[in-house]
C-alpha positions, 0 to 999 in steps of 0.5 A: 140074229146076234152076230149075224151080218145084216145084208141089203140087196138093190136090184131093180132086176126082180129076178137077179134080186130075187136070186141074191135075196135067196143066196144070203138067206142060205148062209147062216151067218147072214141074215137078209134085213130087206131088199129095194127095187132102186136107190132111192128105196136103197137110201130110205131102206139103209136109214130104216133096217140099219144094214152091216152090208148093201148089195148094190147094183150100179144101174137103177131108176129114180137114184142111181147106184152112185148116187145111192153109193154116195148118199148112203157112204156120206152117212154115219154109221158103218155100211159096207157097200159092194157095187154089181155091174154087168160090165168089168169096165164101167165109170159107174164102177169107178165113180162108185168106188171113189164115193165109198164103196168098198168093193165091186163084183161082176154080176156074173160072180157064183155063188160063193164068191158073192158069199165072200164079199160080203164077209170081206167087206163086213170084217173090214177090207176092200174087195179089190181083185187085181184082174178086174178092180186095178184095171177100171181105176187105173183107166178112169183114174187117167181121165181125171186131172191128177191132184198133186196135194194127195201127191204131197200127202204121199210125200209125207210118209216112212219108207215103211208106208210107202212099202206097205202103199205099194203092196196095196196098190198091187193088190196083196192081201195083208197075209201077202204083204205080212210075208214080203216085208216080214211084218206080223199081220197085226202089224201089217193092220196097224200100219193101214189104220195109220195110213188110212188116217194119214191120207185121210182115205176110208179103206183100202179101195180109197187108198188104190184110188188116190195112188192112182189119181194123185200119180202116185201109183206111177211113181211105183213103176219106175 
């Protein structure tokens, strides 16, 4: 089990849960540590498997996925948490990614692209797929008030920062961004790990939301 990404399915759907508990088992490098039925047993389950990544369906009984989202992000540890929605515009999604999840998916996603947002989230980065992530925070991110001290926190970085902020907030991955601004990808990590402390955000889904929520993201428009 050494070196095996540990994974925690939420579903309260017992076949789609069935169906996930069955994808991770058949990638060797993961293993499947449990699964629960709603967030309430998500939160329990996290606390007493100690999971690396949590499947988390957005809809269940007795504790939402938001709530289950933010119960599990707010304690120590590690955790990744990528939200499943059936809907690709959905204020759970947005509510979800602003208490700490790391990324969402379309419960309509194959196989392996679940596969891969497990491996994404584990190794460190966002899922944040322009096509689908970029349009639910910007549009819910315009229903709340803008919080001009995040806006400040922007104003406090190089030019180099913003460049790399800008590249995020389009959606490049570090590869992407590594080449537009003729950074080494090592660079390119430490760069994020400086913004992330600057900002004071989690990762890079935390970083989009607070471009877009403190009107920062506008500004790159003009």
């Amino acid at each position: 089990m050494s070196g095996r990404i540990r994974v925690l399915v939420a579903d309260d759907d017992d076949l789609l849960r069935g169906s996930l508990c069955e994808l991770v088992a058949s990638d060797e490098s993961l293993v499947l540590v449990g699964e629960a039925r709603d967030g309430a047993e998500a939160v329990s389950a996290v606390h007493r498997l100690s999971p690396d990544v949590v499947l988390m369906d957005v809809r269940m009984p007795v504790l939402d996925g938001l709530e289950a989202t933010r119960a599990v992000c707010a304690a120590p540890g590690a955790v990744r948490v990528v939200v499943l929605t059936t809907f690709d515009l959905d204020e759970y999604v947005y509510e979800a990614l602003r208490a700490g999840a790391s990324g969402f998916l379309l419960k309509i996603a194959g196989a392996q692209e679940i596969l891969r947002a497990i491996h994404t989230v584990h190794s460190g980065h966002s899922l944040l797929a322009p096509e689908v992530t970029g349009r639910v925070i910007a549009e819910f991110a315009r229903r709340h008030e803008r919080t001009r001290p995040g806006l400040a926190r922007f104003a406090e970085l190089t030019d180099r920062e913003h460049d790399v902020v800008a590249a995020v907030v389009a959606g490049m991955s570090n590869d992407e961004i590594a080449a537009a601004l003729f950074l080494s990808r090592a660079t390119v990590k430490t760069y994020l790990s400086r913004l992330f402390d600057k900002l004071e955000v989690r990762d890079r889904t935390q970083l989009v939301i607070l471009a877009y929520e403190s009107g920062f993201a506008d500004t790159l428009r003009r």
